[in-house]
MARGULUM-445427 format. One line per 2 residues: number of its first residue (from 0); their letters; for each residue x, y, z of N, C-alpha, C, CB. Coordinates in Angstrom, 3 decimals, always signed. Glycine has a CB too. Example, Ala and Ser with C-alpha at 12.3 -4.5 7.8 and 13.67 -1.06 7.14 Angstrom:
2
0) AS) +13.190:-5.690:+7.800:+12.300:-4.500:+7.800:+13.200:-3.300:+7.800:+11.308:-4.473:+9.046  +12.850:-2.250:+7.080:+13.670:-1.060:+7.140:+12.900:+0.030:+7.870:+14.084:-0.598:+5.725
***
This chain:
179
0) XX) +0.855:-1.182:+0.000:+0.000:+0.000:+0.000:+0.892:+1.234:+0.000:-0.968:+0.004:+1.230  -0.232:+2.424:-0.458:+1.002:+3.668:-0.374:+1.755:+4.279:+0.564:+0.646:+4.683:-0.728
2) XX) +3.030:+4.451:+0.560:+3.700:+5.060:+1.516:+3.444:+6.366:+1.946:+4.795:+5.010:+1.225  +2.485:+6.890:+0.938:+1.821:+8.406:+1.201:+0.372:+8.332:+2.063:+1.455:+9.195:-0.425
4) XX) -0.270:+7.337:+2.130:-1.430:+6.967:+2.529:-0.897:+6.663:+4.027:-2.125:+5.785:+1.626  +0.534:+5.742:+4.654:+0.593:+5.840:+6.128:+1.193:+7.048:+6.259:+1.333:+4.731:+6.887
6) XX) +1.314:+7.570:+5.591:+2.323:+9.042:+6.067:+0.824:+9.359:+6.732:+3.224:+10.514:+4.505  +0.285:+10.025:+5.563:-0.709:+10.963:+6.006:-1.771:+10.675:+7.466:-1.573:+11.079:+4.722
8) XX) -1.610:+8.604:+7.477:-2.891:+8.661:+8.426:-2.029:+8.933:+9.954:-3.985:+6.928:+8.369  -0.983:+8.295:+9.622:+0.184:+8.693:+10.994:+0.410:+9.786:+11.715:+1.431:+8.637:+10.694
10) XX) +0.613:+10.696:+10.435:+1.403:+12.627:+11.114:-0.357:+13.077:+11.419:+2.637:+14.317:+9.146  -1.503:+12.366:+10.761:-2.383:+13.256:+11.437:-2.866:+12.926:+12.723:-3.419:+13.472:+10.704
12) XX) -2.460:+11.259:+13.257:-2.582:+11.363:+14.679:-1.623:+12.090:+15.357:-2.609:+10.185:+15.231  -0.269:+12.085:+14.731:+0.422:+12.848:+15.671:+0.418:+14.346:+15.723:+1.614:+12.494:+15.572
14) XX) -0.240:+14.954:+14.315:-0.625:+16.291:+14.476:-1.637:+16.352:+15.659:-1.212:+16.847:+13.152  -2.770:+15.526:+15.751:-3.777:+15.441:+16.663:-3.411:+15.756:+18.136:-4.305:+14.164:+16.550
16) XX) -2.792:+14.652:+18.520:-2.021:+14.403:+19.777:-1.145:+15.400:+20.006:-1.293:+13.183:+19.793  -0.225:+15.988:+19.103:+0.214:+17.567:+19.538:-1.132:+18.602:+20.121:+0.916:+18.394:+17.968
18) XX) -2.015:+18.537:+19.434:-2.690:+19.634:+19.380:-3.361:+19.129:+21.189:-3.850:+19.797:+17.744  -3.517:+17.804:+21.282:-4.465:+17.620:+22.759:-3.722:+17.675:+23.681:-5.260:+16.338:+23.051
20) XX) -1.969:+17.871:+23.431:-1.473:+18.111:+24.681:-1.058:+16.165:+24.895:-2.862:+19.059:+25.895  -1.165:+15.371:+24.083:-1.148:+13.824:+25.186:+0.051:+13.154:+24.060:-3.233:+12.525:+25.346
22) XX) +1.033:+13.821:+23.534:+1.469:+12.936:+22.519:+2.138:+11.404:+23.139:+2.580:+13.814:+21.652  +2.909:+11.584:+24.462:+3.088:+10.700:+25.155:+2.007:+9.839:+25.198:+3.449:+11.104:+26.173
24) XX) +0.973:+9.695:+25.631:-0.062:+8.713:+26.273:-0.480:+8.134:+24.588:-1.605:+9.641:+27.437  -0.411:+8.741:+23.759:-0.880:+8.233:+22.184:+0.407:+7.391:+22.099:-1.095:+9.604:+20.725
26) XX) +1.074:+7.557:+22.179:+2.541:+6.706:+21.817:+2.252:+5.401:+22.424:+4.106:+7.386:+22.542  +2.089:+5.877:+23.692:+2.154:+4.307:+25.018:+0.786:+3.532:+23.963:+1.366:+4.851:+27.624
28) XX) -0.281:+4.083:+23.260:-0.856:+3.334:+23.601:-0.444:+2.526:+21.749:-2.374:+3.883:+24.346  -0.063:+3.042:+20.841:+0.911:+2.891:+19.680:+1.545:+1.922:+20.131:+1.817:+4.014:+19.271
30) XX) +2.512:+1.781:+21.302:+3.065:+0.774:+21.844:+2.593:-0.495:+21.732:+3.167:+1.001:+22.899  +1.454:+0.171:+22.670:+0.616:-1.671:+23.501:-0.269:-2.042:+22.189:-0.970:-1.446:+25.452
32) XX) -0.537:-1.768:+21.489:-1.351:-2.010:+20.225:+0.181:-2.791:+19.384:-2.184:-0.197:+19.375  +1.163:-1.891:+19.190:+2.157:-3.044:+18.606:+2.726:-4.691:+19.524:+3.591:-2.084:+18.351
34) XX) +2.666:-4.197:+20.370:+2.675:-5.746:+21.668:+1.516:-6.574:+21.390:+2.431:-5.303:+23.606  +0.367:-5.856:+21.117:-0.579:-6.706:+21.274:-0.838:-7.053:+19.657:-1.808:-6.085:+22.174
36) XX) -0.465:-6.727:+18.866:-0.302:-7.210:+17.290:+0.603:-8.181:+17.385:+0.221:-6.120:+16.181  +1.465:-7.986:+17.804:+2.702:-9.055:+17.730:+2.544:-10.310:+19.039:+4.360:-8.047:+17.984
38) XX) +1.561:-10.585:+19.566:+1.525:-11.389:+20.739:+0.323:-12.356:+20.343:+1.309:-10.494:+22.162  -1.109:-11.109:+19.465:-2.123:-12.332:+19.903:-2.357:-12.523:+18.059:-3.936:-11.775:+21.203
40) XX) -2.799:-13.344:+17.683:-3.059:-13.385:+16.352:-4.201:-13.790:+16.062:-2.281:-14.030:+15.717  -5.360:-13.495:+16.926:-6.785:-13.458:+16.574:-7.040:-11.919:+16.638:-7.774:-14.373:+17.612
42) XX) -6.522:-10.897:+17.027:-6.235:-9.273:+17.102:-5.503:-9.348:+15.127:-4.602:-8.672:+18.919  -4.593:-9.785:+14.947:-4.525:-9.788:+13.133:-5.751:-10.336:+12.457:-3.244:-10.817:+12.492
44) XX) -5.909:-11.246:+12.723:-7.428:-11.498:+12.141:-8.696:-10.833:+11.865:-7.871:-12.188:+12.736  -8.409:-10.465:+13.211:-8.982:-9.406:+13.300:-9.216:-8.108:+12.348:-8.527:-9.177:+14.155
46) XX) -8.330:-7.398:+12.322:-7.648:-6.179:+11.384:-7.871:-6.315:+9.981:-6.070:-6.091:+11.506  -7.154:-7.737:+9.745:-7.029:-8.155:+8.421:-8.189:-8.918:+7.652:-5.929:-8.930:+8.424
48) XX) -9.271:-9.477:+7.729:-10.016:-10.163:+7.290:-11.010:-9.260:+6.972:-10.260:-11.159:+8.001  -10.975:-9.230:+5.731:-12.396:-8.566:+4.992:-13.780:-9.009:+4.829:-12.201:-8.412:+3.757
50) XX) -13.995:-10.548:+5.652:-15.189:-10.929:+5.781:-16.064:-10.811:+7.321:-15.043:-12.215:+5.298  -15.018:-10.292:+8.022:-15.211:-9.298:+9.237:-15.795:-8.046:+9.507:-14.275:-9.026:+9.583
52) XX) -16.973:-7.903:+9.382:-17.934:-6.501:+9.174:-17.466:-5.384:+9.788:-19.370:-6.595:+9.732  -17.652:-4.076:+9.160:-16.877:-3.124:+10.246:-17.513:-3.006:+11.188:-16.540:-1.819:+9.947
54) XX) -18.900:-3.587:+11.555:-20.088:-3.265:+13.057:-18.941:-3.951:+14.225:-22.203:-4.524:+13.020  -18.436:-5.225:+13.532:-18.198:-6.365:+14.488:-16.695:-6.010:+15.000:-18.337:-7.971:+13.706
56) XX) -15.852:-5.498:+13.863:-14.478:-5.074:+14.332:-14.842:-3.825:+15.116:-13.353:-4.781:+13.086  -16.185:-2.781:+15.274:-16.421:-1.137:+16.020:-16.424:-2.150:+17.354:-18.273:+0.161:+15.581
58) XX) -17.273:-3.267:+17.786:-17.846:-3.418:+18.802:-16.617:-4.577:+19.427:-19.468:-3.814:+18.546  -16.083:-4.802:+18.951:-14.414:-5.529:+19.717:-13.607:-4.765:+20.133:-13.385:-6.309:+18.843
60) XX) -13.440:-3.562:+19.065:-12.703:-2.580:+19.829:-12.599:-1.759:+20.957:-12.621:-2.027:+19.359  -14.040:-1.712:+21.044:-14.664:-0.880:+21.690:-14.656:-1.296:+23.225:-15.924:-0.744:+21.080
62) XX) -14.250:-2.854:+23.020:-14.860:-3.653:+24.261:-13.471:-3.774:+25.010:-15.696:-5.312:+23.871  -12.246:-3.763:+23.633:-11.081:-4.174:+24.206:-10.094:-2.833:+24.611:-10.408:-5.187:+23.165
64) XX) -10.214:-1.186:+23.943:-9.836:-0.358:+24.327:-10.626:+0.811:+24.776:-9.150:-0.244:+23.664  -11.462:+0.178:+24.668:-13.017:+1.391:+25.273:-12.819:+1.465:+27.054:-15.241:+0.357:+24.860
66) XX) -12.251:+3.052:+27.346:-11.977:+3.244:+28.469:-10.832:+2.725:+29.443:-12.889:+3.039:+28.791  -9.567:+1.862:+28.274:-8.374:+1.801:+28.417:-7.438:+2.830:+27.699:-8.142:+0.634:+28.139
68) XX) -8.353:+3.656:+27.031:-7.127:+4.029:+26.144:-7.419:+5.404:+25.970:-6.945:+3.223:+24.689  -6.345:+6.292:+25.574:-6.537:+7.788:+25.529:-8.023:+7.472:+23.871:-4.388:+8.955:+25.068
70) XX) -8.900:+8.583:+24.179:-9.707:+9.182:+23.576:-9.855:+9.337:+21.850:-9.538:+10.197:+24.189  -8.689:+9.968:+22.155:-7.770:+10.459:+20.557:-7.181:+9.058:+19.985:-6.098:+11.738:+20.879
72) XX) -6.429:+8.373:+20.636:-6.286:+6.729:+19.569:-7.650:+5.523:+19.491:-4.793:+5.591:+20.413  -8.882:+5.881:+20.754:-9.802:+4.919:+20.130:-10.234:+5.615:+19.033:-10.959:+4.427:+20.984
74) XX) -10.722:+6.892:+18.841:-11.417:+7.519:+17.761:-10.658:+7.301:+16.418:-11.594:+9.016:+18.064  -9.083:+7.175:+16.363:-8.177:+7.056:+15.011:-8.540:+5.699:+15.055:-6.394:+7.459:+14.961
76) XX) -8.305:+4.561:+15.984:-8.997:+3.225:+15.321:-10.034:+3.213:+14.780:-9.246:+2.289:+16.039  -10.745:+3.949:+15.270:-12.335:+3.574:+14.714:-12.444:+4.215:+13.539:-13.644:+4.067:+15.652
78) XX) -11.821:+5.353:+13.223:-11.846:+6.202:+11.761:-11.180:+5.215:+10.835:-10.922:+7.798:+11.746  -10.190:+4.393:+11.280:-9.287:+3.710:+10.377:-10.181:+2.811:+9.995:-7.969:+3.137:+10.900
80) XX) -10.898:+1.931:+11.202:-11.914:+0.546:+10.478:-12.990:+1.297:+9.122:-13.320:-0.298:+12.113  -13.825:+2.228:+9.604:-14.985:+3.249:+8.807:-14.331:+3.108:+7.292:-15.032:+5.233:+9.466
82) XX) -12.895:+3.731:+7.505:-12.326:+4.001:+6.207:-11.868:+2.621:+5.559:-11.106:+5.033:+6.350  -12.227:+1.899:+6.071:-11.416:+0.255:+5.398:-9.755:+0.252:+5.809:-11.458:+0.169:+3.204
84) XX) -9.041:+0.572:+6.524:-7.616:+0.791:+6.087:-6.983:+0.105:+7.582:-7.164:+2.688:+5.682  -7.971:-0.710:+8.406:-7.678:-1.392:+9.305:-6.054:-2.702:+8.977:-9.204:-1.977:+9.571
86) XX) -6.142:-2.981:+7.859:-4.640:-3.859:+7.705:-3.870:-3.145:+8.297:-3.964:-4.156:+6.279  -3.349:-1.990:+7.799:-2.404:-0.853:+7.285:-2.387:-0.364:+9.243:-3.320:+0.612:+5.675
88) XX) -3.079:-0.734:+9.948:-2.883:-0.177:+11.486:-1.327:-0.478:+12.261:-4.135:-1.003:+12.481  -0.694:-1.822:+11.583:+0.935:-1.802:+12.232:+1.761:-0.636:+12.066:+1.855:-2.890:+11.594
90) XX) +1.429:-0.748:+10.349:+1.985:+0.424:+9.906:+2.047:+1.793:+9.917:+1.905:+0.369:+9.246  +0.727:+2.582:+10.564:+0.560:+3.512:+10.909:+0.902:+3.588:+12.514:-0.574:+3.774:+10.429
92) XX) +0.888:+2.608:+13.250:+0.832:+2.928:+14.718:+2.658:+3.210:+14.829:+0.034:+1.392:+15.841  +3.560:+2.052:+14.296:+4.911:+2.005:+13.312:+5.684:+3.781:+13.507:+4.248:+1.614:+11.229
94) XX) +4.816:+3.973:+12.568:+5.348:+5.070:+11.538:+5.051:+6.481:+12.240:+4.516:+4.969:+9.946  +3.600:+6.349:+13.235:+3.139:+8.038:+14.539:+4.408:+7.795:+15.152:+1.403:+8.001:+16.131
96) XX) +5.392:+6.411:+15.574:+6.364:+6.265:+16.696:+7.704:+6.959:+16.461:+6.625:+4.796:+16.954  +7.963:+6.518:+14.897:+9.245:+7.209:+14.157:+9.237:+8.764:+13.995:+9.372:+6.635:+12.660
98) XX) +7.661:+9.272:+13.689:+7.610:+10.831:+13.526:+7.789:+11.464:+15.197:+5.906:+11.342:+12.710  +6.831:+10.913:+16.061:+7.269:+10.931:+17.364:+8.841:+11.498:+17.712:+7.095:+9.530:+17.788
100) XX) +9.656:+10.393:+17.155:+10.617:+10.112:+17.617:+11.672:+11.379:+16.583:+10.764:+8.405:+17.556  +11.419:+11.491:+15.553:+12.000:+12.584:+14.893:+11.920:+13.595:+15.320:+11.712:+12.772:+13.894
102) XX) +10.722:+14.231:+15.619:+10.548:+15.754:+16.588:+10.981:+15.860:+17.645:+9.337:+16.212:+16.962  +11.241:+14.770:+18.493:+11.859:+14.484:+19.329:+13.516:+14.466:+19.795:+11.383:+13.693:+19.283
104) XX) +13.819:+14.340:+18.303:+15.321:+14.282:+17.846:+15.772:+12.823:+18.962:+16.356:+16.133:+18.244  +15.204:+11.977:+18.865:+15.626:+10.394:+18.868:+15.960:+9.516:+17.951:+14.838:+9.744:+19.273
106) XX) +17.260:+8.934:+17.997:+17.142:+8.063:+17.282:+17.588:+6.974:+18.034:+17.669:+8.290:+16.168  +17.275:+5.016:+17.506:+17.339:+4.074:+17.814:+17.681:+3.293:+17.040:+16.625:+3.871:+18.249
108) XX) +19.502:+3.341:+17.323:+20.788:+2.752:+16.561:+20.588:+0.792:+16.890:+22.610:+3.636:+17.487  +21.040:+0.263:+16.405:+21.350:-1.248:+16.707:+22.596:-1.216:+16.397:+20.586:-2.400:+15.942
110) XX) +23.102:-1.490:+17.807:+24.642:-1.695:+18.013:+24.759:-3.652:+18.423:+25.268:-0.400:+19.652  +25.522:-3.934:+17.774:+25.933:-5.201:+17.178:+27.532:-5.391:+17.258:+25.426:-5.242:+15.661
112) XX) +27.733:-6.172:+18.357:+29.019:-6.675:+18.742:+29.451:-8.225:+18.907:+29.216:-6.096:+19.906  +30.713:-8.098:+18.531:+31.323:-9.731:+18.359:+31.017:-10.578:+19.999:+33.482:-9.649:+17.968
114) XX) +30.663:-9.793:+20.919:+30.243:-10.466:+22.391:+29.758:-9.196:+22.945:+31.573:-11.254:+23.429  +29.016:-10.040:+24.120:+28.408:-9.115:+25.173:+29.248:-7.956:+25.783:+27.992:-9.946:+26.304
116) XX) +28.439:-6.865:+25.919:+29.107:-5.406:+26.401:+28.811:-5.316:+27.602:+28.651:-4.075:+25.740  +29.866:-4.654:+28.297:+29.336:-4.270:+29.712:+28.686:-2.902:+30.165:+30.413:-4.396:+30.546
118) XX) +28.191:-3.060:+30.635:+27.131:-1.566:+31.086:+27.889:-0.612:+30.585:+26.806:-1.123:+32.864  +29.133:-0.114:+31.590:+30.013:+1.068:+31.428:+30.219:+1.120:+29.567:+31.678:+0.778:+32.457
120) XX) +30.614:-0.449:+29.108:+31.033:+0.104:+27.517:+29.718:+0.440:+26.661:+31.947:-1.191:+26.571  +28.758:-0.144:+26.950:+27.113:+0.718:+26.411:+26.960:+2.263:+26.638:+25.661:+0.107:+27.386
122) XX) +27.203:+2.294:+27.695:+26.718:+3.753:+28.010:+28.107:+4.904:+27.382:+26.437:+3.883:+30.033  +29.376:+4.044:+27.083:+30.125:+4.950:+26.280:+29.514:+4.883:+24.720:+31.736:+4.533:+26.374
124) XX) +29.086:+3.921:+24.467:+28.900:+3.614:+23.045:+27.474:+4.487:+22.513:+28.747:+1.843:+22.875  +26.982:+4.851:+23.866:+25.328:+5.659:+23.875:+26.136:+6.858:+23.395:+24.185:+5.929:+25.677
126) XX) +26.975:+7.408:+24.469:+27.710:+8.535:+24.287:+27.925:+9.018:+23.378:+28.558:+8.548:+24.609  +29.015:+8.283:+22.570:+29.809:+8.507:+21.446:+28.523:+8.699:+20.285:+30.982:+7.150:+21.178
128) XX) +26.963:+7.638:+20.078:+26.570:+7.973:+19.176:+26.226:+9.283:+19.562:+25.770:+7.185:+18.687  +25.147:+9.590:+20.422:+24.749:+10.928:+20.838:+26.085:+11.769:+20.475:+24.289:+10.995:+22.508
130) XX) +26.780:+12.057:+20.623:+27.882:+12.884:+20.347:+27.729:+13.267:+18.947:+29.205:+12.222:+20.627  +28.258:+12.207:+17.948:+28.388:+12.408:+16.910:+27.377:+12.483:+15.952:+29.076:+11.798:+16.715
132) XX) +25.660:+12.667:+16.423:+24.830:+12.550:+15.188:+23.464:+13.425:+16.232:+24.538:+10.524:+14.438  +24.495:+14.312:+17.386:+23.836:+15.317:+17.849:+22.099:+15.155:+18.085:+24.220:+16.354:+16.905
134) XX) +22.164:+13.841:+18.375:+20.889:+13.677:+18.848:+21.114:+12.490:+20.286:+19.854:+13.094:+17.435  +19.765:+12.510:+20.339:+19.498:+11.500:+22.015:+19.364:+10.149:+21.155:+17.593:+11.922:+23.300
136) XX) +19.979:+9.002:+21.456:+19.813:+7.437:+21.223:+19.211:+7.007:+22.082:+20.886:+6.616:+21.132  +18.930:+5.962:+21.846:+18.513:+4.888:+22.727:+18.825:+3.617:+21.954:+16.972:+4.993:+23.140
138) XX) +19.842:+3.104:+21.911:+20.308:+2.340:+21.291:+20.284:+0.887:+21.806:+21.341:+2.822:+21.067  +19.666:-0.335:+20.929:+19.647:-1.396:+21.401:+20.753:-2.464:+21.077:+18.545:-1.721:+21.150
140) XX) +21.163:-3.146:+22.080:+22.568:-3.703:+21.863:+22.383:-5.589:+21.754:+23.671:-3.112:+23.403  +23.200:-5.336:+20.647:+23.135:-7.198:+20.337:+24.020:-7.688:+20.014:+22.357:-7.817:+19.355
142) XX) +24.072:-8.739:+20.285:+25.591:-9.818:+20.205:+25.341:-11.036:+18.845:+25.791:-10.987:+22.132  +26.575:-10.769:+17.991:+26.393:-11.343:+17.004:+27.762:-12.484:+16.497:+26.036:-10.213:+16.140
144) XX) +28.333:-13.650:+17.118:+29.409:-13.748:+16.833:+30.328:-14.270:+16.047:+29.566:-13.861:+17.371  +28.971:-14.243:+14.758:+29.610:-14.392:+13.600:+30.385:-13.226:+12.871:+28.703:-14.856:+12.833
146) XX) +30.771:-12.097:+13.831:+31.219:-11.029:+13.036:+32.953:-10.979:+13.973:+29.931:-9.402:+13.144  +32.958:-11.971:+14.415:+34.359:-12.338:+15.115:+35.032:-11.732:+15.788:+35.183:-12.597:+14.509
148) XX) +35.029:-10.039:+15.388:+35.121:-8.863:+16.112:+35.028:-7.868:+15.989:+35.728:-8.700:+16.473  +34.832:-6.835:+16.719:+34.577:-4.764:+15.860:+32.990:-4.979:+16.413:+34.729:-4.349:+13.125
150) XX) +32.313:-3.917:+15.467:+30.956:-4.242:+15.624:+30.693:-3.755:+14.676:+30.194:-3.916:+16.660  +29.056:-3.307:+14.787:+28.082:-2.390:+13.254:+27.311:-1.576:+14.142:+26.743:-3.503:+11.954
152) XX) +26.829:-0.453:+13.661:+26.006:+0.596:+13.728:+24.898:+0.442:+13.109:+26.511:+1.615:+13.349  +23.784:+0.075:+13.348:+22.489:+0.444:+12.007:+21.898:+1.576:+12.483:+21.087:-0.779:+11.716
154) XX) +21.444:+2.598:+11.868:+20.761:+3.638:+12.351:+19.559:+4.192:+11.217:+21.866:+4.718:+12.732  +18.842:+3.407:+11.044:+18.036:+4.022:+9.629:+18.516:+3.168:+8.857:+18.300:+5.590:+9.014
156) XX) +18.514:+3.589:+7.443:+19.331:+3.068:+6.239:+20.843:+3.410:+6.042:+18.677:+3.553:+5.040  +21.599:+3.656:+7.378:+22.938:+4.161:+7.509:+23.571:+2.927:+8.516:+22.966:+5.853:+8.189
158) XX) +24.825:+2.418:+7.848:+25.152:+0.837:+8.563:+27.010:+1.682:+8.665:+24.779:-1.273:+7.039  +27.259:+1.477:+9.988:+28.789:+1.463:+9.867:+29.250:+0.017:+10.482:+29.516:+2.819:+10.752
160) XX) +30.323:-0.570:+9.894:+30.607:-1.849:+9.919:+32.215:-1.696:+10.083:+30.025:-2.655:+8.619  +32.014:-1.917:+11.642:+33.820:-1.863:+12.077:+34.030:-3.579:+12.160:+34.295:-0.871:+14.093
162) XX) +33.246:-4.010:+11.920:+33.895:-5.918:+12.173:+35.232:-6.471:+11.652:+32.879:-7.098:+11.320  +35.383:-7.147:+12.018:+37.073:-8.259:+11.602:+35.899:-8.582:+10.561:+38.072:-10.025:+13.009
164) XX) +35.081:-9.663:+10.457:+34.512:-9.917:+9.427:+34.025:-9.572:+8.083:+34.046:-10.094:+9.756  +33.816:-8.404:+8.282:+33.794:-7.333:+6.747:+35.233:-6.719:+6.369:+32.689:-5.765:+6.986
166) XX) +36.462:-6.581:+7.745:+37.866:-6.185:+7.409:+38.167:-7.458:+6.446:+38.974:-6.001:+8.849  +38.123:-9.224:+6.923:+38.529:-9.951:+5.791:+37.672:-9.856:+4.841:+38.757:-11.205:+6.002
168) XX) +36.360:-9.728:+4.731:+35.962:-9.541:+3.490:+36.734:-8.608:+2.591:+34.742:-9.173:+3.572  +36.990:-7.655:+2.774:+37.620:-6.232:+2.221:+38.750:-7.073:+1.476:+38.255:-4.876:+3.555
170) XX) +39.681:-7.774:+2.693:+41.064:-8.237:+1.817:+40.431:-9.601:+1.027:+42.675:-8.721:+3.017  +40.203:-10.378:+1.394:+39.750:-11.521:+0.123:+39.165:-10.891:-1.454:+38.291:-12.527:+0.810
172) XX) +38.108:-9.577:-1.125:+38.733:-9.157:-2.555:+39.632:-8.844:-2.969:+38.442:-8.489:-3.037  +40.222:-7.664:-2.567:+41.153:-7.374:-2.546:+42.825:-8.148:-2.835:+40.816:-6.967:-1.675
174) XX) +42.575:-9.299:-2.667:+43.064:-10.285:-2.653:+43.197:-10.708:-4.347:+42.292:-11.100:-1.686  +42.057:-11.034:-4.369:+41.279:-11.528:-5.731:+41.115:-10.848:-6.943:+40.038:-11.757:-5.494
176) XX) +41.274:-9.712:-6.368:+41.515:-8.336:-7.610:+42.915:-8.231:-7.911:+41.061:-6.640:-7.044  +43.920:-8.648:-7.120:+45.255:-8.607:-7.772:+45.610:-9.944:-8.318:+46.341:-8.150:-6.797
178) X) +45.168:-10.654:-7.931:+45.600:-11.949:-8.611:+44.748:-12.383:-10.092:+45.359:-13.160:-7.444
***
């Protein structure tokens, strides 16, 4: 589906949620809606099945975030079912988190090391990104040890790759190009 179609349904909850003062509490609940997509899979079925009436998906919702949830995200669910575009809800709940997180000037690097880090070397490694890309991280850290040693950065569509494993890659071409 179009990438202009979650733009638009996304920035207008989060235009929304600016405007009510709750952008936090819309997020949390962006959250628990992605937990709860990814946990129960009669909630996808839900969403996704077009032989599922929109009366029957208003009155589940209603039952399951009606008076759990800020105001402003039951009403965007329920506009989303009306409009048919209930699939497309990962993706929009997704995508309010990233704009969130842009105005915010957050970003959330995946730092990827040949073994486990210790607290003190995380919180330098928080550092150093914050430092250098002048924003707040929150960076999640993972151990990968097929990369033998160094690590990687993912940050978006931006990968820095300090590994031993991509250093021999480098020379085996390199290698292979002179011979």
């Amino acid at each position: 589906m179009s990438t202009r179609l979650i733009y638009r349904y996304s920035h207008s909850l989060y235009e929304a949620s600016v405007e009510a003062k709750n952008v936090s509490n819309v997020a949390a609940d962006c959250e628990g809606m992605l937990t709860l997509l990814a946990e129960n899979k009669d909630l996808n079925i839900l969403f996704d099945s077009p032989v599922i009436s929109k009366e029957k998906k208003v009155k589940v919702i209603k039952l399951i975030f009606g008076g759990k949830s800020e105001k402003l995200f039951l009403s965007f669910l329920l506009l989303v079912i009306k409009n048919r575009r209930e699939s497309l809800v990962k993706e929009f709940f997704q995508n309010y988190l990233r704009i969130k997180d842009d105005k915010e000037g957050i970003i959330k690097p995946i730092f990827t090391s040949a073994f486990e880090l210790k607290d003190s070397e995380k919180l330098k490694y928080k550092n150093d990104i914050d430092a250098i890309t002048n924003k707040n991280s929150q960076p999640t850290f993972e151990v990968d040890a097929k990369l033998i040693g160094g690590f990687t950065i993912n940050v978006g569509d931006s990968m820095i790759d300090g590994s031993v494993k991509r250093q021999l890659e480098m020379m085996k071409t390199m290698l292979k190009t002179k011979t």
